[in-house]
C-alpha positions as CSV (number, residue, x, y, z in Angstrom):
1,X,-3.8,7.3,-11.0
2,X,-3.1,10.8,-11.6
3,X,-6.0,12.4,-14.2
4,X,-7.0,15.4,-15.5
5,X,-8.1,17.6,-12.6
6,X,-4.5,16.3,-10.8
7,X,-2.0,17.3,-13.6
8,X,-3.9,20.4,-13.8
9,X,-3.0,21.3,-10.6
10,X,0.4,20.1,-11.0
11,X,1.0,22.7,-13.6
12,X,-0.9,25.1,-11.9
13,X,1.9,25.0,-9.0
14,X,4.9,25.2,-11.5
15,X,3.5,27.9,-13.4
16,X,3.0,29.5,-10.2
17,X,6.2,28.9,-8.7
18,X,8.9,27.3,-11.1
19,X,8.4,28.9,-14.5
20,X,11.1,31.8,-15.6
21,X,13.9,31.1,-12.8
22,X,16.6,29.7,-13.0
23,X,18.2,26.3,-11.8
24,X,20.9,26.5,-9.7
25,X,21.0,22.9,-8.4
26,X,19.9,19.9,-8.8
27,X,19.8,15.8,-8.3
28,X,18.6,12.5,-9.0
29,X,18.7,9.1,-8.1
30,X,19.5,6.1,-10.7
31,X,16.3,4.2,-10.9
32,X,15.9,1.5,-13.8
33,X,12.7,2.2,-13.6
34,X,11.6,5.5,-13.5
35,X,14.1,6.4,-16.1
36,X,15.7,3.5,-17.3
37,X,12.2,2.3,-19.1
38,X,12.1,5.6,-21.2
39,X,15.8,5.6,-22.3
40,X,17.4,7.9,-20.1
41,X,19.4,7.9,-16.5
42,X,19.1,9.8,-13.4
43,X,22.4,11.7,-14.5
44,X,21.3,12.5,-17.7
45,X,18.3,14.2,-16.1
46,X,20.2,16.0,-13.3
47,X,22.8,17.1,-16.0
48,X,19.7,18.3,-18.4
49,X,18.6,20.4,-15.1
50,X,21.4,22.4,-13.7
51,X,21.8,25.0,-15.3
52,X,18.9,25.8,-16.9
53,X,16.1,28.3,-16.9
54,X,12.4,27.3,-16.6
55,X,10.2,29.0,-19.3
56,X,7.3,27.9,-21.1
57,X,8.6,27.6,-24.3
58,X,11.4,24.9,-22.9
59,X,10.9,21.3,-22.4
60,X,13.5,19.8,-20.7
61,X,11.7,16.5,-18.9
62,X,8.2,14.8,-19.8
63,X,6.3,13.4,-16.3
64,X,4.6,10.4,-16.4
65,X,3.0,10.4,-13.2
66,X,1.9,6.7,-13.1
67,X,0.1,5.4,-10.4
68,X,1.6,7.5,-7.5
69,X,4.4,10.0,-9.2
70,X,3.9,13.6,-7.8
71,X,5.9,16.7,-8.0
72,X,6.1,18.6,-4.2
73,X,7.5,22.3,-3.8
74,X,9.0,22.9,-0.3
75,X,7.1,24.9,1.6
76,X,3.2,24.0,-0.3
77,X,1.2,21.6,0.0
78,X,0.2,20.6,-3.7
79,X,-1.4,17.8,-3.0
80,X,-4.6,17.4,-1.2
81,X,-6.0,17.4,1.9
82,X,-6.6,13.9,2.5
83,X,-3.2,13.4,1.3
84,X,-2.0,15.5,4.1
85,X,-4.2,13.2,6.8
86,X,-2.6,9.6,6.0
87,X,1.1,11.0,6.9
88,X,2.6,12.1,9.7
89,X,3.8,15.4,11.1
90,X,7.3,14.8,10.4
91,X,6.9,13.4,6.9
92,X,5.0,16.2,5.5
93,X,7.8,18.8,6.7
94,X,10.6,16.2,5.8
95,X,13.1,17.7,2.5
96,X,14.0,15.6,0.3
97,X,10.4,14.2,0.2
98,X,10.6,9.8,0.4
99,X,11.0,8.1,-2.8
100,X,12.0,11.3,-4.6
101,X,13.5,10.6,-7.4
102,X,15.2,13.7,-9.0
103,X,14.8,17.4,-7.1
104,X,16.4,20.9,-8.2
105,X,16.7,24.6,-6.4
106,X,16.2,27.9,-8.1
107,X,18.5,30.6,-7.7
108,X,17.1,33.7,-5.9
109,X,15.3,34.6,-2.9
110,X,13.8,33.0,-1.7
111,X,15.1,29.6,-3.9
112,X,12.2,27.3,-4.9
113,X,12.4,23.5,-4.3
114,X,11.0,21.2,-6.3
115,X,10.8,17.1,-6.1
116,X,9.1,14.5,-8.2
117,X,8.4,11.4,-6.1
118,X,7.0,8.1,-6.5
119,X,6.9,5.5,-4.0
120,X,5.2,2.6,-6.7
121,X,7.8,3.3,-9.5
122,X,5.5,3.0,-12.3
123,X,6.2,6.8,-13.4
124,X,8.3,7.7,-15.9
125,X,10.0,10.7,-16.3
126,X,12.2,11.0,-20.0
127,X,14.1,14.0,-21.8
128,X,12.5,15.2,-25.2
129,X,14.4,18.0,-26.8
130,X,12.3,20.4,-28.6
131,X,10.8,23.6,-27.7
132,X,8.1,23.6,-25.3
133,X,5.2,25.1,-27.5
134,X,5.8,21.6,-29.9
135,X,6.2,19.3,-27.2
136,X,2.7,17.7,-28.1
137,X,4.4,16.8,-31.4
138,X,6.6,14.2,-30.4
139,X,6.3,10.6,-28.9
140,X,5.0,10.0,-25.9
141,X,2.3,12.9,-26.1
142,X,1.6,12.9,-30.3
143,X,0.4,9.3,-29.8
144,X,-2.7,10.8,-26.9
145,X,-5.8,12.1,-28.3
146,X,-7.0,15.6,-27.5
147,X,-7.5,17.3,-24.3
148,X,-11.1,17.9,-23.4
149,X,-10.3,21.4,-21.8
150,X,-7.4,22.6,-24.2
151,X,-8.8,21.3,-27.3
152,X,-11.9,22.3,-28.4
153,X,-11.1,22.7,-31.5
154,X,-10.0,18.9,-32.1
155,X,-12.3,17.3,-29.1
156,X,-15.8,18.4,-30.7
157,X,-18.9,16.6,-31.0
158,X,-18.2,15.4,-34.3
159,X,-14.9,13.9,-33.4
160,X,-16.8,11.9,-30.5
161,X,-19.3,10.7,-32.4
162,X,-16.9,9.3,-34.8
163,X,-14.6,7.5,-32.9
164,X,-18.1,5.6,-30.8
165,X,-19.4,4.8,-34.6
166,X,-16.0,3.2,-35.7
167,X,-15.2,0.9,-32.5
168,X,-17.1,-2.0,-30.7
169,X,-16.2,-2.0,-27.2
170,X,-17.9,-0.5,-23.7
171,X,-18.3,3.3,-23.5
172,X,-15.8,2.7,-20.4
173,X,-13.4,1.4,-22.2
174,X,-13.4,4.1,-24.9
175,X,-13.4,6.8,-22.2
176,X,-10.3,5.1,-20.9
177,X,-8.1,5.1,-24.2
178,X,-5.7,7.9,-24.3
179,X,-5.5,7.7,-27.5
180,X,-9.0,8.9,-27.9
181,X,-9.1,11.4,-25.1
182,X,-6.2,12.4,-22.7
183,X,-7.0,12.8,-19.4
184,X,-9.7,10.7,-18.7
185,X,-9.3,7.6,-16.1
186,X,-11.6,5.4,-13.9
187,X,-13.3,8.0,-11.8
188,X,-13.4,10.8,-14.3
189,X,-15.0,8.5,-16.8
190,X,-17.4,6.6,-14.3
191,X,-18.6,10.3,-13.2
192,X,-19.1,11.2,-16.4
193,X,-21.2,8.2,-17.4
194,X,-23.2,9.0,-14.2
195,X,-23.8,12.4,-15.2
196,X,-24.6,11.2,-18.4
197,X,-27.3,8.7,-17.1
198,X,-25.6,5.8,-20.2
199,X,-24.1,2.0,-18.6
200,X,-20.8,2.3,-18.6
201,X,-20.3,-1.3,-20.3
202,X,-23.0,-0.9,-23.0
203,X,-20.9,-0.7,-26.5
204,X,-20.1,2.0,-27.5
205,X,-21.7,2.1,-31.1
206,X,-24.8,1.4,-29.8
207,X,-26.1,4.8,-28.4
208,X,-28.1,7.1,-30.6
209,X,-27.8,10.7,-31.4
210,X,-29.2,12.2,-28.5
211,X,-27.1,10.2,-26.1
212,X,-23.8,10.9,-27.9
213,X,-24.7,14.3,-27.4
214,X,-25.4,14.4,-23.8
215,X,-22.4,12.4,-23.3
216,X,-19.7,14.7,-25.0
217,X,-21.8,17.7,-22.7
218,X,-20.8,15.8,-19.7
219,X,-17.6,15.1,-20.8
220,X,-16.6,18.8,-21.0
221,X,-18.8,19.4,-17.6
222,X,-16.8,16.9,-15.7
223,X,-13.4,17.5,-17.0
224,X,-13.7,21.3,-17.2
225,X,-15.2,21.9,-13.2
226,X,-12.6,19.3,-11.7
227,X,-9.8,21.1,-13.6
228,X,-11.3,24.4,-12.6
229,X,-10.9,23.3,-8.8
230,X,-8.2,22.1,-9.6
231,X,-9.1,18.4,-8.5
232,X,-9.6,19.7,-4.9
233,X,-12.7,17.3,-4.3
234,X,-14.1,19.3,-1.4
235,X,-15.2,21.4,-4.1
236,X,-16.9,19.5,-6.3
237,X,-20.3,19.6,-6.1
238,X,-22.6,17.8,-4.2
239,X,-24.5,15.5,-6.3
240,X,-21.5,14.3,-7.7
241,X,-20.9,10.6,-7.5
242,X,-17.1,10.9,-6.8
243,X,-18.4,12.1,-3.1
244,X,-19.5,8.7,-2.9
245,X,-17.4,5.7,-4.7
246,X,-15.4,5.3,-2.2
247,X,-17.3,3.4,0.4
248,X,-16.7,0.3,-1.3
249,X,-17.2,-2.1,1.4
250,X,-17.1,-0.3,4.3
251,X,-18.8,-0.9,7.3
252,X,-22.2,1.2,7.6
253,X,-22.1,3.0,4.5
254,X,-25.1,4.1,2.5
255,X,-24.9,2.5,-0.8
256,X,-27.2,5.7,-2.1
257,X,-26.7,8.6,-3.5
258,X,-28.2,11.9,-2.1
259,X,-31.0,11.5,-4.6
260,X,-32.2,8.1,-3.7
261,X,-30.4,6.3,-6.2
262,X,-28.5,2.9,-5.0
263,X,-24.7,2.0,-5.6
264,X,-23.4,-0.9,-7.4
265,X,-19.5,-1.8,-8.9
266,X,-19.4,-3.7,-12.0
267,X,-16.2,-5.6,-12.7
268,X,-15.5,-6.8,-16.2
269,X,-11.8,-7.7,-17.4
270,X,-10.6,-6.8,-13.6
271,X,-11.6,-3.4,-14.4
272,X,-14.2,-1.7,-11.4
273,X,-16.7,0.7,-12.4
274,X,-19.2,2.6,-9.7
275,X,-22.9,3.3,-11.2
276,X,-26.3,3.6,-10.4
277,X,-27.9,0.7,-11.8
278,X,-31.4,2.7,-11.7
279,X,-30.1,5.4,-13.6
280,X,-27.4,4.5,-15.9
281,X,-29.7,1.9,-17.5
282,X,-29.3,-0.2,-20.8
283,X,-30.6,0.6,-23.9
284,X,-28.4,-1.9,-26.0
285,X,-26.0,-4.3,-25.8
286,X,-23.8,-4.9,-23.1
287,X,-20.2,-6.7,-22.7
288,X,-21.0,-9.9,-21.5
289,X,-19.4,-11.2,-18.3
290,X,-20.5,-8.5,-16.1
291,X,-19.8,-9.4,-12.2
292,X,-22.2,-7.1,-9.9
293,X,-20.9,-6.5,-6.9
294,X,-23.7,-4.3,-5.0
295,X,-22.5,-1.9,-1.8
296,X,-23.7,-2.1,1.6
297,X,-27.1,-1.1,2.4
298,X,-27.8,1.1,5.0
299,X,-28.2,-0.9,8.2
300,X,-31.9,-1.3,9.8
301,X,-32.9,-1.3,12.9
302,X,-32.1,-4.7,14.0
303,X,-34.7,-6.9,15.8
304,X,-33.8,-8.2,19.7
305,X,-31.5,-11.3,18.9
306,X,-31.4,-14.2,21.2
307,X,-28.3,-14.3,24.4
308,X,-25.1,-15.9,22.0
309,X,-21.2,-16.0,22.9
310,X,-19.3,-13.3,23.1
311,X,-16.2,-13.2,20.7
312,X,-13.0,-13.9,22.2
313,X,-12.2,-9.9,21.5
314,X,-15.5,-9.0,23.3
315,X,-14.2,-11.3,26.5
316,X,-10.9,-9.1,26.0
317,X,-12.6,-5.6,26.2
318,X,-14.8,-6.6,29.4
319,X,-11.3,-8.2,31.2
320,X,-12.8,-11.4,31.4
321,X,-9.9,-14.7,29.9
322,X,-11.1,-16.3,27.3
323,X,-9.6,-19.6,28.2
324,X,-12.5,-21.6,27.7
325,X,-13.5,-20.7,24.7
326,X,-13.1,-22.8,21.9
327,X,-11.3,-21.5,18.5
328,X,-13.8,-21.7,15.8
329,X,-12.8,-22.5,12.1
330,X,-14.2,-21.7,9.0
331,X,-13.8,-25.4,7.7
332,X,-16.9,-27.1,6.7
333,X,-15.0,-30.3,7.1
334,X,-13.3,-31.8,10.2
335,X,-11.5,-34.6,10.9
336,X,-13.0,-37.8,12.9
337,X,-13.3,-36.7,16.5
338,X,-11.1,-33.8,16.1
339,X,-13.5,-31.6,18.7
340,X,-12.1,-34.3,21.1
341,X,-8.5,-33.4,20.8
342,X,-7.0,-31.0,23.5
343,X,-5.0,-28.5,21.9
344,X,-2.4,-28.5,24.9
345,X,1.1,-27.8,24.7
346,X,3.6,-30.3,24.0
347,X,6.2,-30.5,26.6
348,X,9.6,-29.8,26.1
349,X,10.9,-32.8,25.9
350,X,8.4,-33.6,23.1
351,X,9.8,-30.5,21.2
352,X,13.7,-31.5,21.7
353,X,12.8,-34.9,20.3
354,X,11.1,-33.7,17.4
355,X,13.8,-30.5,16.5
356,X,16.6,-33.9,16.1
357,X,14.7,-36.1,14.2
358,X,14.4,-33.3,11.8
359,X,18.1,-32.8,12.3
360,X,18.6,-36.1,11.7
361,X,16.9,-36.4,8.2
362,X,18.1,-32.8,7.4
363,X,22.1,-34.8,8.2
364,X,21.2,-38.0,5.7
C-alpha cells in the first residue's frame, strides 16, 4: 500500500508537472468500484475535469490510492525502479497506461498527460468541492490524524504520548490507525519500531517516558528522510531494515541485519510484522497469540552427504528419462499394497466404456 514517502512523491510529480495548466481533455471509465463506493461516477469525474485549471488552491478529485492506485505522467517514470524491472518494454511506453481508470491532457506545449491506475480496484477516487487550502476539512481527510512531516504543530510529543496513555492495544497497531497518524503503514511503522529498538506488539500504554520519547524521534526520522527521497529506497540508508524485509522466505537469504542482528516476522490478527527479536525486546506486556515465524538462516557449509536419487528434474537437466522412477507422495498414509499397483494406461477401450456409463447415468 501506498504510504507516506509514495504520496509524497506523487505530489511531488503533480506539483512539478500538472499544477497551473489547464485541462483540455479528459476521460474515465465507469467502475463501481473505484468510484461507485465513494458516491460518484466516471462521468461525473471526467465532466469535473475538462475544462479546468490545475492550481493549488482547487480540489477537484481526492485519491485513495489503495493497495495498487498510482497516478503516471507520459513521458516519466514516477514510480520506482523496481517498478520499472517487473514490466515489459512495451508496457512501460504503452498510453493509456492498463487499468487506468480516468486520464486528462493539458493544453499547451508540450500537453502533459496524466493517468491514475489501479489494477486491484481497491482505490478510490471521489469529488469534494471546496477550495484546496480547506480540503483537510472535510470527510475523508478531517477524520485522519496529523501528518508527521506537515504537522508539527499538531503531531508533537505531547500529542503522542497522549494517545499511547489513553488506548490498550500493540504499538503496531496504534502506528497503523490513521486516525492517529496519517501516513504511517506496515513498513513505515515496523522501521520505525526498529529504529526505535520497542516490540512492535507490546501495548502501547506500557512504555515509559523515555521510550515514548525515542519513539516520536524516530517517527519524524523515518517519515521525514523517506519523504525527503521521496520513497526512492535506493536511497535510504544503509542500516535501515526496509533494505532487508523482504527476503521473507527466500532461498539463501541472510536472516541478519548488517549489524549482526537476526530477522524474525511476527503475525498476530493476520497482520505480519519484521523485527529483530534481539533488539526490539519486551519490557511489558505483549498481545497474546503471537505466531513467530523466524527467516532463513544463512546456509553453512554442508557436510559430504551420502550417494541419494536424483529428482526426476535433475534426470531432465542431465538428458537422462526418468521412466523408472517412481512418483513420490507426501501422504503419510497409503492404501494396502498400493506400491504394487502399476500406474499404466488404461486402453482405449477401457476409456470409451467408462465415458458411456457416465453418459448413461448423466441420461437417467
Amino acid at each position: 500500500m501506498p504510504e507516506i514517502a509514495e504520496v509524497a512523491r506523487i505530489v511531488h510529480f503533480l506539483r512539478l508537472h500538472v499544477v497551473g495548466k489547464q485541462i483540455a481533455s479528459a476521460s474515465a471509465i465507469d467502475d463501481k468500484n473505484v468510484f461507485g463506493k465513494v458516491g460518484t461516477t466516471g462521468a461525473e469525474v471526467e465532466a469535473a475535469l475538462k475544462g479546468k485549471k490545475q492550481e493549488v488552491r482547487e480540489s477537484i478529485s481526492v485519491m485513495h490510492f489503495g493497495m495498487t492506485g498510482w497516478v503516471h505522467i507520459k513521458g516519466e517514470k514516477t514510480a520506482y525502479t523496481n517498478y520499472y524491472k517487473k514490466m515489459k518494454a512495451e508496457d512501460i511506453t504503452q498510453w493509456p497506461p492498463k487499468f487506468w481508470k480516468f486520464q486528462f491532457a493539458t493544453e499547451g506545449t508540450p500537453g502533459v498527460e496524466v493517468a491514475f491506475t489501479d489494477s486491484r480496484r481497491f482505490g478510490r477516487v471521489r469529488l469534494v468541492d471546496c477550495p484546496g487550502d480547506e480540503i483537510r476539512k472535510h470527510s475523508p481527510l478531517v477524520e485522519n490524524g496529523p501528518d508527521p512531516v506537515v504537522d508539527l504543530d499538531r503531531f508533537t510529543e505531547e500529542y503522542l504520548r497522549g494517545k499511547m496513555r489513553a488506548r490498550h492495544v500493540p504499538i503496531k497497531a496504534l502506528l497503523l490507525d490513521q486516525a492517529m497518524i496519517s501516513g504511517i503503514g506496515n513498513w513505515v511503522a515496523d522501521e520505525t519500531l526498529y529504529q526505535a529498538k520497542l516490540h512492535p506488539e507490546q501495548y502501547c500504554d506500557e512504555f515509559d517516558e523515555s521510550q515514548i520519547a525515542n519513539l516520536y524521534k524516530n517517527i519524524r526520522y523515518v517519515c521525514q528522510t523517506s519523504v525527503d527521497e521521496l520513497g526512492d529506497s535506493d536511497k535510504f540508508p544503509e542500516h535501515w531494515l526496509f533494505n532487508y524485509r523482504w527476503s521473507k522466505g527466500a532461498k539463501g537469504t541472510a536472516a541478519k541485519l548488517p549489524n549482526g542482528e537476526k530477522l524474525a516476522f511476527i503475525t498476530v490478527g493476520g497482520r505480519t510484522s519484521c523485527y529483530a527479536p534481539g533488539l526490539q525486546k519486551k519490557t511489558g506486556r505483549t498481545v497474546p497469540g503471537i505466531k513467530e515465524e523466524p527467516l532463513k538462516t544463512e546456509a553453512a557449509p554442508e557436510a559430504p552427504k551420502k550417494s541419494r536419487k536424483k529428482s526426476t528434474s535433475e534426470f531432465w537437466e542431465e538428458g537422462d528419462p526418468p521412466a523408472k522412477k517412481k512418483k513420490r507422495t507426501t501422504s503419510t498414509k497409503l492404501e494396502p499394497n498400493a506400491d504394487k499397483v502399476k500406474a499404466e494406461p488404461a486402453p482405449d477401450n477401457d476409456k470409451l466404456e467408462l465415458g458411456q456409463r457416465r453418459s448413461t447415468r448423466l441420461r437417467k
